[in-house]
C-alpha positions in Angstrom: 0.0 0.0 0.0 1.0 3.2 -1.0 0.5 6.2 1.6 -0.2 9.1 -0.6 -0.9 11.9 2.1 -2.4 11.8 5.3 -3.9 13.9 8.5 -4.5 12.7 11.9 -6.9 14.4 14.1 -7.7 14.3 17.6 -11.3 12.1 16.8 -10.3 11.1 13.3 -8.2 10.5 10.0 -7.8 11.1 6.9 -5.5 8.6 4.3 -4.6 9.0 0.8 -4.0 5.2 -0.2 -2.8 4.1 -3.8 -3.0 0.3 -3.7 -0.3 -1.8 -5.5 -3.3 -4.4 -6.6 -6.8 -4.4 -6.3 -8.7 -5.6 -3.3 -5.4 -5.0 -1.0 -7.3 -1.7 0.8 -10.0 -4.0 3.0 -6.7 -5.8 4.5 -4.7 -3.3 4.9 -7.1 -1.5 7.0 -8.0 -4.1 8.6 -4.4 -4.6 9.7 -4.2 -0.6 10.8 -7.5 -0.7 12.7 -6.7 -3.7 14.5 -3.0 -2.6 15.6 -4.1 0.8 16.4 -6.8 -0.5 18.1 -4.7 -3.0 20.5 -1.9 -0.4 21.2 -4.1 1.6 22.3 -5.5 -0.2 24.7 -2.3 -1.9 25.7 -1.0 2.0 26.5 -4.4 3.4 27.9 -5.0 -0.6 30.5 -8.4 -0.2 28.6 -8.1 -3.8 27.3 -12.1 -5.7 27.0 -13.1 -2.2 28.0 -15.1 -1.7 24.4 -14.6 -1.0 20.9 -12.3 2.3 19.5 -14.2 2.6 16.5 -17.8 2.9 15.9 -18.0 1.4 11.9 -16.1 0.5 9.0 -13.7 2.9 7.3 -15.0 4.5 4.4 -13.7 5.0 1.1 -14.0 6.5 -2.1 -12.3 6.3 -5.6 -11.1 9.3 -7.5 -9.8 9.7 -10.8 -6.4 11.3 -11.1 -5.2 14.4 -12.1 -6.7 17.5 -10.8 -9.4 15.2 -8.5 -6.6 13.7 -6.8 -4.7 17.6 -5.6 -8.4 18.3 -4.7 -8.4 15.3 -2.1 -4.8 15.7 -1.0 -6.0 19.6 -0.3 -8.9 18.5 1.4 -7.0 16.0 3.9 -4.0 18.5 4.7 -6.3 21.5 5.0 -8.4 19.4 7.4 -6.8 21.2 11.1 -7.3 24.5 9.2 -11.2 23.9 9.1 -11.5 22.6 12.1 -9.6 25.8 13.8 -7.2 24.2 15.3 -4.3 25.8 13.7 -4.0 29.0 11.2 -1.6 27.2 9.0 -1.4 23.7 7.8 2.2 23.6 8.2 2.0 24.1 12.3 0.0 20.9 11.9 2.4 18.3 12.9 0.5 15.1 11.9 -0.1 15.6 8.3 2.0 15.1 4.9 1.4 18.4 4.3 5.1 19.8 5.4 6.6 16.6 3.0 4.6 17.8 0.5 6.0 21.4 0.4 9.5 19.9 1.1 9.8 20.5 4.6 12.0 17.6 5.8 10.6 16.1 9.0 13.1 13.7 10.6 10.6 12.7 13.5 8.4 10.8 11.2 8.9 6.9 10.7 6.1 7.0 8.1 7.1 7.1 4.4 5.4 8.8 1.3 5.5 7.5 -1.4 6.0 9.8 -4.2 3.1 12.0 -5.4 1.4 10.2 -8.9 0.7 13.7 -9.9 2.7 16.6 -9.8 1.5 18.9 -7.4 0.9 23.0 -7.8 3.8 25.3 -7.2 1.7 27.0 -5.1 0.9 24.2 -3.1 0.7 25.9 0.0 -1.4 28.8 -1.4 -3.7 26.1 -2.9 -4.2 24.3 0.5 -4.7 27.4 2.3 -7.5 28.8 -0.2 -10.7 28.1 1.3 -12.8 25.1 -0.4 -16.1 26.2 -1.8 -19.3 24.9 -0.9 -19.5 22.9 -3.5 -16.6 21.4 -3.5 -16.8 20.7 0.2 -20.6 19.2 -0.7 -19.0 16.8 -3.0 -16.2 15.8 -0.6 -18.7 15.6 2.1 -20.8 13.4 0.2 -18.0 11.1 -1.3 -16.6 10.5 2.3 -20.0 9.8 4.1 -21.5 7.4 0.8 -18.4 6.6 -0.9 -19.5 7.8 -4.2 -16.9 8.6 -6.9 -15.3 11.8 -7.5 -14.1 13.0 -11.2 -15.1 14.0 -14.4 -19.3 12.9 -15.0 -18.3 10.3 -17.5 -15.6 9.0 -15.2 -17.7 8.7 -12.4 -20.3 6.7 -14.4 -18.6 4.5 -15.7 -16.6 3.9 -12.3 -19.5 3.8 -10.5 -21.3 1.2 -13.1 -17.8 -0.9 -12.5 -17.4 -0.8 -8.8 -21.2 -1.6 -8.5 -21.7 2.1 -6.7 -24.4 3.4 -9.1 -26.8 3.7 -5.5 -23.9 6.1 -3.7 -25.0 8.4 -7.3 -28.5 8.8 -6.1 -30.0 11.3 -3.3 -29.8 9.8 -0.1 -33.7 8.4 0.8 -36.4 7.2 -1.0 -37.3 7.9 -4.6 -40.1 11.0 -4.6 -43.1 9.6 -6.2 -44.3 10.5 -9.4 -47.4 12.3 -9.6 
C-alpha cells in the first residue's frame, strides 16, 4: 500500500492510499485498525473495555489528475477547518510539510512519491478556502463513498465498482405524480 498523504486528528483520520493491486485496501485497514486499536488499549489498560471505532472505514475512488490535488488539499487543509491551527504547516501530523518539502526527521512514516505533480503554489492552494460545493461533493464522497471525477468518469466507475446507488440522493425515490 501506498501512503499518498495523510492527517490525523484528535477524533479522526484522513488517508490518501494508492494500492499496489486491487482488493489489497480491505486488508490493509483491517491490519491498521486492528493494531491501532490494541496499542491503544495496551497504552491506555483499557483492554475488554469496548470498541475504539464505531464502523467501518470509508472510502471513495477518484480519478487522477486534478481530482486527486483536490483530495490531497482537502485532507491537509483538514486542522485549518477545524480551527485548530492558522496554518497547515503548524500541523504536525499531516504530509502536508513533506509535500511542500519541509523535511521532518521525526516521522517513521514514508510517502510515497506523489502520482501527480503537485501545484507550485501548493501551500497557497491548501490554504485557499474550499467552496461549498466542492466541500458538498467531498462531504458526500466521504460519508456514501460515491466517486469523484469527471461525469463520465464517475459513471462508468461507479457502473464498475457496482456504486451506481452512492449516485443517487440519499432516501427514497419521490413519487411520481
Amino acid at each position: 500500500m501506498r501512503i499518498c498523504g495523510y492527517c490525523i486528528m484528535g477524533n479522526h483520520w484522513h488517508l490518501l492510499l494508492w494500492p499496489e493491486s486491487d482488493n489489497v485496501l480491505p486488508e490493509f485497514m483491517h491490519w491498521v485498525t486492528l493494531t491501532h486499536s490494541q496499542r491503544y488499549h495496551t497504552s491506555h489498560c483499557t483492554s475488554g473495555m469496548g470498541h475504539i471505532y464505531q464502523g467501518r472505514y470509508k472510502s471513495f475512488p477518484f480519478q487522477a489528475g486534478r481530482h486527486y490535488l483536490r483530495v490531497l488539499r482537502y485532507i491537509e487543509a483538514n486542522p485549518v477547518r477545524a480551527k485548530l491551527v492558522t496554518n497547515a504547516g503548524l500541523w504536525r501530523w499531516s504530509s502536508y510539510n513533506f509535500h511542500c518539502g519541509i523535511a521532518q526527521s521525526d516521522k517513521p512514516l514514508v510517502i510515497c512519491p506523489s502520482p501527480e505533480k503537485l501545484t507550485q503554489n501548493w501551500q497557497e492552494f491548501v490554504h485557499k478556502p474550499i467552496s461549498e460545493a466542492e466541500d458538498q461533493e467531498l462531504s458526500n464522497a466521504i460519508n456514501r463513498g460515491c466517486p469523484i471525477g469527471d461525469p463520465t468518469w464517475q459513471h462508468r466507475t461507479a457502473e464498475i465498482l457496482e456504486l451506481q446507488s452512492t449516485m443517487r440522493k440519499p432516501g427514497r425515490p419521490t413519487k411520481v405524480k
